[in-house]
C-alpha positions in Angstrom: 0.0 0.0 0.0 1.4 2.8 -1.3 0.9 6.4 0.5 0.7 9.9 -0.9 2.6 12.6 0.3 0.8 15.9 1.7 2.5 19.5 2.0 0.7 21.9 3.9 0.8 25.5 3.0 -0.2 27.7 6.0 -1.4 30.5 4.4 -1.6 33.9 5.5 1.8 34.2 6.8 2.0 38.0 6.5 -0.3 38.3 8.7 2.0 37.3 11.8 5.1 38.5 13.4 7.8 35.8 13.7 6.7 34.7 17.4 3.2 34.0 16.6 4.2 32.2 13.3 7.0 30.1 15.2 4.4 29.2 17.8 1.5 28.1 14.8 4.5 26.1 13.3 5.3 24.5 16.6 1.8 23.5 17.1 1.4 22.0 13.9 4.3 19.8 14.3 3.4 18.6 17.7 -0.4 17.6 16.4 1.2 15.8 13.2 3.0 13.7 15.2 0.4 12.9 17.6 -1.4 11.5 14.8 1.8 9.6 13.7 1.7 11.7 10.3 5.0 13.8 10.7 6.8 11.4 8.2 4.0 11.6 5.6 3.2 15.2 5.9 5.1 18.3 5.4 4.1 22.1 6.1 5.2 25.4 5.7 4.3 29.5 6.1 3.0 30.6 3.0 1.9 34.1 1.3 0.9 34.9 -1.7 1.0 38.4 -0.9 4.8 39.1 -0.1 6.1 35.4 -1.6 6.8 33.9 1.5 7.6 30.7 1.4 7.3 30.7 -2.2 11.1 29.4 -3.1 10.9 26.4 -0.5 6.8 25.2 -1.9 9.1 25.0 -5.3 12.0 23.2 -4.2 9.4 20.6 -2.3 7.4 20.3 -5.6 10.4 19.7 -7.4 11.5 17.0 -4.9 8.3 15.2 -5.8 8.6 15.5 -9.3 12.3 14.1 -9.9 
């Protein structure tokens, strides 16, 4: 049985300082592994509307399409 990978884009991002981003990111990574799903799914800050986050949601779709 094969599984799928997930990437998470937490949108948004611009919209928090660095404290309150750091502690969103935190609390993702603690519920993903609580549900045993921190080796199948990845996550990240994103915005569309400052680009951040853009150049690492290309470099993970690039690692899934090699």
């Amino acid at each position: 049985k094969r599984q799928m990978p997930v990437h998470i884009l937490l949108t948004k991002a611009d919209k928090l300082n660095r404290g309150p981003a750091k502690t969103v990111l935190f609390a993702v990574q603690k519920s993903l592994k609580e549900m045993k799903l921190d080796q199948l799914v990845s996550f990240q800050l994103f915005s569309a509307v400052n680009n951040t986050g853009l150049d690492e949601l290309k470099l993970k779709l690039q690692e899934w399409l090699q």
